[in-house]
C-alpha positions as YAML, in Angstrom:
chain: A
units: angstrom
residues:
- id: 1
  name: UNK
  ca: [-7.35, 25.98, -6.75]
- id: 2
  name: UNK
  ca: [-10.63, 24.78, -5.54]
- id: 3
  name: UNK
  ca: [-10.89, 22.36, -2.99]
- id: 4
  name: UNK
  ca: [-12.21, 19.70, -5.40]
- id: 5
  name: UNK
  ca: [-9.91, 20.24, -8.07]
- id: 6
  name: UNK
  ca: [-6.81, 19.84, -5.11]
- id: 7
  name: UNK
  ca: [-8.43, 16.17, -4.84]
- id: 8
  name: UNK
  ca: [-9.40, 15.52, -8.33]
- id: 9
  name: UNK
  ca: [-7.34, 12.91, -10.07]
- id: 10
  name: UNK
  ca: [-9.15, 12.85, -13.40]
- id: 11
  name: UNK
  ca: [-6.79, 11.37, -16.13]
- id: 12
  name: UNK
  ca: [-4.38, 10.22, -14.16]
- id: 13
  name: UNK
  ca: [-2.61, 6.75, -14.24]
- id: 14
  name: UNK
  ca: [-2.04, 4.58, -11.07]
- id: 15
  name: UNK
  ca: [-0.39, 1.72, -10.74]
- id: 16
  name: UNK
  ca: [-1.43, -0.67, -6.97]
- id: 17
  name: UNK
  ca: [0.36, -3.48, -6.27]
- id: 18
  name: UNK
  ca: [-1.77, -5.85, -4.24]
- id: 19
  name: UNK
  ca: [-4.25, -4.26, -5.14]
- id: 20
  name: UNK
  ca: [-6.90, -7.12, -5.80]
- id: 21
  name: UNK
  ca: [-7.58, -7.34, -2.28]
- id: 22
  name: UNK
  ca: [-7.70, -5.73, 1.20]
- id: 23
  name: UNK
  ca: [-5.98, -2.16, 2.09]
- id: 24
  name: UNK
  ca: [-4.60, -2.39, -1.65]
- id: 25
  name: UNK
  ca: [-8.49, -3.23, -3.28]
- id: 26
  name: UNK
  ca: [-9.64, -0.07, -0.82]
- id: 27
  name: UNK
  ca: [-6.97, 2.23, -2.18]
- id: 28
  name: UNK
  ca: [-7.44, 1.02, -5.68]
- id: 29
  name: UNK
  ca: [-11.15, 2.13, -5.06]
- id: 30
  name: UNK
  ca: [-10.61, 5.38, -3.92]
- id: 31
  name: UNK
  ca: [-8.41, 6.56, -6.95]
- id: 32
  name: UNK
  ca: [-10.62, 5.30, -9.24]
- id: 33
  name: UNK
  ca: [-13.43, 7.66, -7.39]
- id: 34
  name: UNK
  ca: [-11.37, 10.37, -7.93]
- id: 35
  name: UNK
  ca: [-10.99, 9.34, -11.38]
- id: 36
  name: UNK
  ca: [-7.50, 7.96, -11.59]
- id: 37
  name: UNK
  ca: [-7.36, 4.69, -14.03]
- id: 38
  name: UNK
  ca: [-5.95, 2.03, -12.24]
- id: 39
  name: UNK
  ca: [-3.21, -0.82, -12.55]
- id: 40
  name: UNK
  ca: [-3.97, -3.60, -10.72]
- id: 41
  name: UNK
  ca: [-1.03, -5.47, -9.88]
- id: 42
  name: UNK
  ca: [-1.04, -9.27, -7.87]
- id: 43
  name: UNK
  ca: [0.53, -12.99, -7.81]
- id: 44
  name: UNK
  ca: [-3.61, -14.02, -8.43]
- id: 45
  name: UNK
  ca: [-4.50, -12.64, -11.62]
- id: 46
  name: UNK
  ca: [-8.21, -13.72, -11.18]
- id: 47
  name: UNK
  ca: [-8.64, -11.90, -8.62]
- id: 48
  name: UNK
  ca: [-7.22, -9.09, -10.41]
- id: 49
  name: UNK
  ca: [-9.63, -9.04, -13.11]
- id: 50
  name: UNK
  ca: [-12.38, -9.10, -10.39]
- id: 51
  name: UNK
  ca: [-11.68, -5.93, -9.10]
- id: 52
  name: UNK
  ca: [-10.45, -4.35, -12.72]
- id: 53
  name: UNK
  ca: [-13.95, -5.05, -13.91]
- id: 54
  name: UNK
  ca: [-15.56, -3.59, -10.44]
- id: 55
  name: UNK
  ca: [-13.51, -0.43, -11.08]
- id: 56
  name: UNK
  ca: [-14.29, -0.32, -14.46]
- id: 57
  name: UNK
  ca: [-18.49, 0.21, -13.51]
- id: 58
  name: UNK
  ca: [-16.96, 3.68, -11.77]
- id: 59
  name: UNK
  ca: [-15.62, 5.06, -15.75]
- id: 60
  name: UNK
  ca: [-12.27, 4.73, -15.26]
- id: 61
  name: UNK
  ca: [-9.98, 2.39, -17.59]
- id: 62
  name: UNK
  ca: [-8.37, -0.28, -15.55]
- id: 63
  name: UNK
  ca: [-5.76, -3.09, -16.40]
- id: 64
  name: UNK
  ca: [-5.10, -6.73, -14.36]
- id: 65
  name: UNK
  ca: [-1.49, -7.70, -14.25]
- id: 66
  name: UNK
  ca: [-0.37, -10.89, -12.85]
- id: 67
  name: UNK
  ca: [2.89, -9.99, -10.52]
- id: 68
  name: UNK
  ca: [5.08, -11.95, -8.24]
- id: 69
  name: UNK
  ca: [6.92, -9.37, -6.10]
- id: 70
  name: UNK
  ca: [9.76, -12.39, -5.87]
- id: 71
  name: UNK
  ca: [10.27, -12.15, -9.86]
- id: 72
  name: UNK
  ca: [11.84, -9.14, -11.42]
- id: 73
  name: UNK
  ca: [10.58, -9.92, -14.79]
- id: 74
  name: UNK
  ca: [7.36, -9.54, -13.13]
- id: 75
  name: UNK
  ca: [7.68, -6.40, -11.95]
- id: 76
  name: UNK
  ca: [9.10, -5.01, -15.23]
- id: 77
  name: UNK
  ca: [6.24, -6.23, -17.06]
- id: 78
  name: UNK
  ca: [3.93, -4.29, -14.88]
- id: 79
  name: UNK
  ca: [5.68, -1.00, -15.45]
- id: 80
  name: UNK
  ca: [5.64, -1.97, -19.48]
- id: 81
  name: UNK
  ca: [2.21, -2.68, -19.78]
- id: 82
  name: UNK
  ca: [1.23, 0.18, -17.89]
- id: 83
  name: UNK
  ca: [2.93, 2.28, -19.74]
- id: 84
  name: UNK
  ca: [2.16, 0.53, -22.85]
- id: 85
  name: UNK
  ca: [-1.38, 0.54, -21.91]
- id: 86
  name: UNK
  ca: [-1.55, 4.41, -20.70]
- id: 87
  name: UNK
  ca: [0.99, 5.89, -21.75]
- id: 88
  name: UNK
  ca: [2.62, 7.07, -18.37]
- id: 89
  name: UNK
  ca: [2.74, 6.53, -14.38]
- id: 90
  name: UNK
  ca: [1.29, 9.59, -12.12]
- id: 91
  name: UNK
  ca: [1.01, 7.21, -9.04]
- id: 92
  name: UNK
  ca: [2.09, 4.41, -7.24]
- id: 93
  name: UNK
  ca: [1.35, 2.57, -4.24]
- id: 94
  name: UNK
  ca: [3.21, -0.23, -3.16]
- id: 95
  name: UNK
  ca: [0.88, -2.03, -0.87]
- id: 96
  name: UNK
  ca: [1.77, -5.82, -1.84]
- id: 97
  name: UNK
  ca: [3.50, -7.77, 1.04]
- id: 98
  name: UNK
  ca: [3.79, -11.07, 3.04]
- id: 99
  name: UNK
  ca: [4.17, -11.98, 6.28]
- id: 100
  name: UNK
  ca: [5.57, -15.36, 7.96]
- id: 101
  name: UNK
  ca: [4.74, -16.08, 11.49]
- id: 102
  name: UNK
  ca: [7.13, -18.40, 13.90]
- id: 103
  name: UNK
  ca: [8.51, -18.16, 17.36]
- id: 104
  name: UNK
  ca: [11.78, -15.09, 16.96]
- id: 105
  name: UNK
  ca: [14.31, -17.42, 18.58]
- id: 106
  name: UNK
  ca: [13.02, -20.23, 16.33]
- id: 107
  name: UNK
  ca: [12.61, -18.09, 12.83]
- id: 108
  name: UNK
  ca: [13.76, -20.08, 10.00]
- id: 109
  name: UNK
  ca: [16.39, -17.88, 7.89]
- id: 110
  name: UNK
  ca: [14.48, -18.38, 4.48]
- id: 111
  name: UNK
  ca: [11.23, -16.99, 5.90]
- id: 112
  name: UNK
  ca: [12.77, -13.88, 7.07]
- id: 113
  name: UNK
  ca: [14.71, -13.40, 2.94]
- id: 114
  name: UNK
  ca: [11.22, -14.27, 1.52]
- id: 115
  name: UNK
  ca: [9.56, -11.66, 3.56]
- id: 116
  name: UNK
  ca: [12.39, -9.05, 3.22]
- id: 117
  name: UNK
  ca: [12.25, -10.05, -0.62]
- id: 118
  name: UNK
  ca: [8.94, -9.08, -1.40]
- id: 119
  name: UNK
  ca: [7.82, -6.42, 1.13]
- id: 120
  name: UNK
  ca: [11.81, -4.76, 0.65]
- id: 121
  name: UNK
  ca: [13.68, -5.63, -2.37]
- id: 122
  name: UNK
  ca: [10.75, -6.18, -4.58]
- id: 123
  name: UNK
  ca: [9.14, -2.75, -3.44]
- id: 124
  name: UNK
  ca: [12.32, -1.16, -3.85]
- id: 125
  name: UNK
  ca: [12.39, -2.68, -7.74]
- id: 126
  name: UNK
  ca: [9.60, -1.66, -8.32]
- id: 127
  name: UNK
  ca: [9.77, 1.99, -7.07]
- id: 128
  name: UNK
  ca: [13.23, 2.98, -8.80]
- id: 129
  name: UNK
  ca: [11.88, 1.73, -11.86]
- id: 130
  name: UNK
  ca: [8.71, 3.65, -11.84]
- id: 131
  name: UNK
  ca: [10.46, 6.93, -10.14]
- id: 132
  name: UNK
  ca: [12.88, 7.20, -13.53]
- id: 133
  name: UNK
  ca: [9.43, 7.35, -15.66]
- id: 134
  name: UNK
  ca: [8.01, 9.66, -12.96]
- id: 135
  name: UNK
  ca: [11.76, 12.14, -13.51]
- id: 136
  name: UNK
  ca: [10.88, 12.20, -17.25]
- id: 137
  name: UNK
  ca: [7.44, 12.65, -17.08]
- id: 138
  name: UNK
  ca: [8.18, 16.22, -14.33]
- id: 139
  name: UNK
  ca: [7.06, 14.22, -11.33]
- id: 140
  name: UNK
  ca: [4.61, 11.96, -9.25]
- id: 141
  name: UNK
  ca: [3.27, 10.65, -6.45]
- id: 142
  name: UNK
  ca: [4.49, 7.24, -4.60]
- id: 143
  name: UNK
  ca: [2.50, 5.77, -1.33]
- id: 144
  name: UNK
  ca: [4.25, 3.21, 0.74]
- id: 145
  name: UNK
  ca: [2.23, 0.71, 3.00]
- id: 146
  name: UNK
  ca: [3.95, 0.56, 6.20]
- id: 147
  name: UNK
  ca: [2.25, -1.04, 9.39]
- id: 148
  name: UNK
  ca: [1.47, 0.46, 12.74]
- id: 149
  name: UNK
  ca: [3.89, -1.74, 14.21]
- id: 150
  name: UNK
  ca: [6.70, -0.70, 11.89]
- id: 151
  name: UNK
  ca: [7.70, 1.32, 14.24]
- id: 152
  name: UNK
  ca: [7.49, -0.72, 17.56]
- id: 153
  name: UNK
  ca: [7.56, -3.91, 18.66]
- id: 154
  name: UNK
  ca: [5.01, -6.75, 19.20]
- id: 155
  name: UNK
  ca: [4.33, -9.29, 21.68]
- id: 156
  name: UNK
  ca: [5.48, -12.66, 21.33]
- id: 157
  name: UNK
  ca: [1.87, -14.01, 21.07]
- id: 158
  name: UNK
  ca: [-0.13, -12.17, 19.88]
- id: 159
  name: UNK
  ca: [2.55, -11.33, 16.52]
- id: 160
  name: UNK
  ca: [5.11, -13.64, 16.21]
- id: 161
  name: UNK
  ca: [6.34, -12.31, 12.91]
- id: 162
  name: UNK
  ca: [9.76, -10.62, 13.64]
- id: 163
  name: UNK
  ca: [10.70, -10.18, 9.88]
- id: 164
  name: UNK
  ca: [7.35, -8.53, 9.20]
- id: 165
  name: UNK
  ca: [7.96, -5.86, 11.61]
- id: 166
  name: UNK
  ca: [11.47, -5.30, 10.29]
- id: 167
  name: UNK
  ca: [10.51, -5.11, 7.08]
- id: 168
  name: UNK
  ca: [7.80, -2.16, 7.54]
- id: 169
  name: UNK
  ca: [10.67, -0.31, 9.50]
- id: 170
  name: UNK
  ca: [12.72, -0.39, 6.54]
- id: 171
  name: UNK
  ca: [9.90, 0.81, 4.48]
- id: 172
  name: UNK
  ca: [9.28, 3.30, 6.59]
- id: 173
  name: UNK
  ca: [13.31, 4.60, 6.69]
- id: 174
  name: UNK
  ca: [13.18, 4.16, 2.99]
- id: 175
  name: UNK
  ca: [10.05, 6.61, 2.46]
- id: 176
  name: UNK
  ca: [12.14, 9.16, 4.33]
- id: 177
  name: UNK
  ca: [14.65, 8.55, 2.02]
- id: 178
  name: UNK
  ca: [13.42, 8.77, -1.14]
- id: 179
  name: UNK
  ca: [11.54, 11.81, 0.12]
- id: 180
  name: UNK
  ca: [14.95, 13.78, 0.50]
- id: 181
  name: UNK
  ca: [16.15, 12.68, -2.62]
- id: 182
  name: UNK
  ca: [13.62, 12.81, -5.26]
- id: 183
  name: UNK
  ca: [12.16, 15.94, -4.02]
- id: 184
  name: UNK
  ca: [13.88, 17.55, -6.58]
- id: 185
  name: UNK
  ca: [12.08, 15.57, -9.48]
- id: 186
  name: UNK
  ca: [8.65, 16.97, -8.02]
- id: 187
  name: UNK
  ca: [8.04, 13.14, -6.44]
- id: 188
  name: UNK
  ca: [6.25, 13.02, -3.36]
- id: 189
  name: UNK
  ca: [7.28, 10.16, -1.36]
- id: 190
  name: UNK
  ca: [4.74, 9.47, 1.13]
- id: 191
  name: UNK
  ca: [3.58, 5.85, 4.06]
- id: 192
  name: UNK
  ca: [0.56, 5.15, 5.48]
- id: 193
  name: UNK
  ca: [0.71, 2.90, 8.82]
- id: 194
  name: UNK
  ca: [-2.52, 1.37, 9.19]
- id: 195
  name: UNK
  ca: [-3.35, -0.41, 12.12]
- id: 196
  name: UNK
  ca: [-6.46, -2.57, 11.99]
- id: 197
  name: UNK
  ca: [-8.69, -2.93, 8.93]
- id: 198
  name: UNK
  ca: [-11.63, -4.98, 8.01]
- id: 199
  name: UNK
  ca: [-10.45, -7.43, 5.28]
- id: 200
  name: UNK
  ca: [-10.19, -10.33, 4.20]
- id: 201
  name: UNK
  ca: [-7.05, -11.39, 6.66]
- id: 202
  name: UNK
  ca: [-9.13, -9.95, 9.57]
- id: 203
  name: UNK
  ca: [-12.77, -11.12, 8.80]
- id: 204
  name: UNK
  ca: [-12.28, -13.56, 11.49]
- id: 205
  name: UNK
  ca: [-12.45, -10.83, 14.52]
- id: 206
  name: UNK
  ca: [-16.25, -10.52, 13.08]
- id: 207
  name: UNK
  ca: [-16.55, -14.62, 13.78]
- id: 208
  name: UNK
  ca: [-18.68, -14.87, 17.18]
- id: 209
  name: UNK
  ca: [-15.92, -17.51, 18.11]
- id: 210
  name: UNK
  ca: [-13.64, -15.25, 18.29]
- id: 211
  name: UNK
  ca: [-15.42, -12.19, 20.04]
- id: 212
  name: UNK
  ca: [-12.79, -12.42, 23.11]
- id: 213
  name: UNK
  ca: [-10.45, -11.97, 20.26]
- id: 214
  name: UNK
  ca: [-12.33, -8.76, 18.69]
- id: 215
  name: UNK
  ca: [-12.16, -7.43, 22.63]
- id: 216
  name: UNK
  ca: [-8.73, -7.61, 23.22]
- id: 217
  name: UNK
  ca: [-7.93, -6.07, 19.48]
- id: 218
  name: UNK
  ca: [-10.49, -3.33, 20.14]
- id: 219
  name: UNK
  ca: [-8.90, -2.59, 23.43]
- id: 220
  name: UNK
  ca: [-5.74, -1.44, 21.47]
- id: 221
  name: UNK
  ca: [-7.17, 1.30, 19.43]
- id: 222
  name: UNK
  ca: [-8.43, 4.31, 21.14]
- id: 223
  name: UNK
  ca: [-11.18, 4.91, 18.85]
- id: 224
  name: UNK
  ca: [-12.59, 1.79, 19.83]
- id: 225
  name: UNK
  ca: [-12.97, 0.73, 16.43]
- id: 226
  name: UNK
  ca: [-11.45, -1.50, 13.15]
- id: 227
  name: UNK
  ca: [-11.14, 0.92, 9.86]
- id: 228
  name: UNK
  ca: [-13.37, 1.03, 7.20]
- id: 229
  name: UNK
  ca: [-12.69, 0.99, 3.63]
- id: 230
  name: UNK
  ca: [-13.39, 4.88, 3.68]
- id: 231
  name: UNK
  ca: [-10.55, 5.70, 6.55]
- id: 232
  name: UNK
  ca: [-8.46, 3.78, 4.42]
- id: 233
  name: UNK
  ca: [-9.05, 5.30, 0.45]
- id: 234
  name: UNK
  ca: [-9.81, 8.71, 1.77]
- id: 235
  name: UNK
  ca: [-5.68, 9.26, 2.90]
- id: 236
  name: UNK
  ca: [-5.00, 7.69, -0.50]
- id: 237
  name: UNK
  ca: [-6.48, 9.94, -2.66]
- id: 238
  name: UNK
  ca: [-4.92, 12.53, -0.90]
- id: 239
  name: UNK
  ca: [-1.75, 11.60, -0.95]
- id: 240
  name: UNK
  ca: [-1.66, 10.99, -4.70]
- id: 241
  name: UNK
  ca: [-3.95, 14.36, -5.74]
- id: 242
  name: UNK
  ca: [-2.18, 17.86, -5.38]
- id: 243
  name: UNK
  ca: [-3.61, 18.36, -1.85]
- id: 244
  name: UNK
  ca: [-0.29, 16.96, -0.74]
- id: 245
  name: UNK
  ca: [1.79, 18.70, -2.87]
- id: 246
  name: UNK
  ca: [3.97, 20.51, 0.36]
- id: 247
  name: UNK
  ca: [4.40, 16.79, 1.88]
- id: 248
  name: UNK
  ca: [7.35, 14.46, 1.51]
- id: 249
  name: UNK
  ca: [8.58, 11.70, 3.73]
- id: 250
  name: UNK
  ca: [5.65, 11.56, 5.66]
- id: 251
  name: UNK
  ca: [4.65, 8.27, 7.76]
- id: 252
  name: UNK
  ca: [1.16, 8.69, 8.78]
- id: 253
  name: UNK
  ca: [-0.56, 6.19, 10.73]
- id: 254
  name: UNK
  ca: [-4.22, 5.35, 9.89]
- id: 255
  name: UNK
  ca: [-4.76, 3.15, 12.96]
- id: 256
  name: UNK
  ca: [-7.47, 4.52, 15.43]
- id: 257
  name: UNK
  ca: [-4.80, 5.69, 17.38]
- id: 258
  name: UNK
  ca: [-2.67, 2.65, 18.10]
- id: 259
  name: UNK
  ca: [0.40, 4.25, 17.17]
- id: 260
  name: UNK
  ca: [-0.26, 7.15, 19.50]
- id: 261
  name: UNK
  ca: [-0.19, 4.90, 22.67]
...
């Protein structure tokens, strides 16, 4: 094949949770680029529609589905309108998460099951669900969102959110698993770690308050810079297009470098 057919996802249907916002709006982008159409799966349906209706100006069909990772019936309802809607499931990218933030000697007990719910359990839902459409249908492609400190630990200040970084570890072992075991159904299992992005969560480094804060964070990456939307939907169209066709139960960190230190 030629190189732009490998990264061409023309037809294909995508389903991105979180995807109104963020990493999840970024990825969202890039497969519609590519020419994916494009589920667009979060708890605020408004801002849903927002970016459905920005995706749809690139020619691709796009749908807005209100979903609270913490509700089943939620979840199901994305996969059935999808499908409903399209008429199958090539990709998915679970990218939706939370994260709770208190002292790890002091971390209330329902914080840590709300953020094991929805960036665990709920991702897990959602991926066996959409992995039995992907065996029927001869394959697919699903992208975890991990975290560049998935897989090591944080400072007391500067992250005080003990259940967030368990939570990406288990995504990350879970990735690994699924890429064993549903190799055989021609699904690629595949995480990106990203480290530092420019959203909406971090638009505050770009504050000149806060430019001893912006220091210290660039100071951690050895590129010397945050990501771009472009770092960001660049390894997501690749790992949903046949370019990554040999790959399964990868965990590749998008983080300047962070994770290499």
């Amino acid at each position: 094949m030629k190189l732009n057919e490998l990264f061409d996802l023309t037809g294909k249907v995508a389903i991105v949770t979180g995807g109104a916002r963020g990493i999840g709006k970024f990825l969202a982008t890039g497969l519609a680029e590519a020419g994916a159409n494009v589920a667009i799966a979060s708890r605020k349906i408004e801002k849903c529609q927002e970016t459905a209706t920005m995706l749809q100006s690139l020619g691709v069909k796009t749908l807005a589905l209100k979903c609270d990772m913490l509700k089943q019936e939620d979840i199901e309802n994305v996969v059935n309108e999808t499908i409903n809607t399209f008429g199958r499931i090539d990709i998915l990218v679970n990218n939706a998460g939370i994260t709770w933030g208190a002292p790890t000697l002091e971390y209330p007990l329902d914080k840590w099951e709300k953020v094991f719910d929805v960036n665990v359990k709920g991702l897990w839902i959602m991926t066996q669900k959409v992995a039995n459409i992907m065996k029927d249908q001869g394959g697919g492609k699903i992208i975890n969102i991990s975290s560049v400190i998935g897989s090591r630990g944080s400072d007391e200040m500067g992250h005080p959110a003990v259940a967030y970084n368990s939570t990406k570890a288990a995504v990350e072992i879970l990735t690994k698993n699924l890429g064993v075991k549903l190799a055989n159904y021609n699904i690629n299992v595949n995480c990106i770690a990203p480290g530092f992005f420019r959203t909406d969560m971090m638009e505050y480094l770009f504050d000149p308050k806060f430019e001893k804060v912006k220091e210290l964070t660039l100071q951690q990456i050895p590129c010397g810079r945050i990501g771009s939307e472009d770092d960001m939907k660049a390894m997501g169209v690749f790992l949903a297009s046949k370019a990554s066709d040999y790959m399964t139960g990868a965990i590749i960190g998008v983080d300047g470098g962070m994770g290499a230190k």
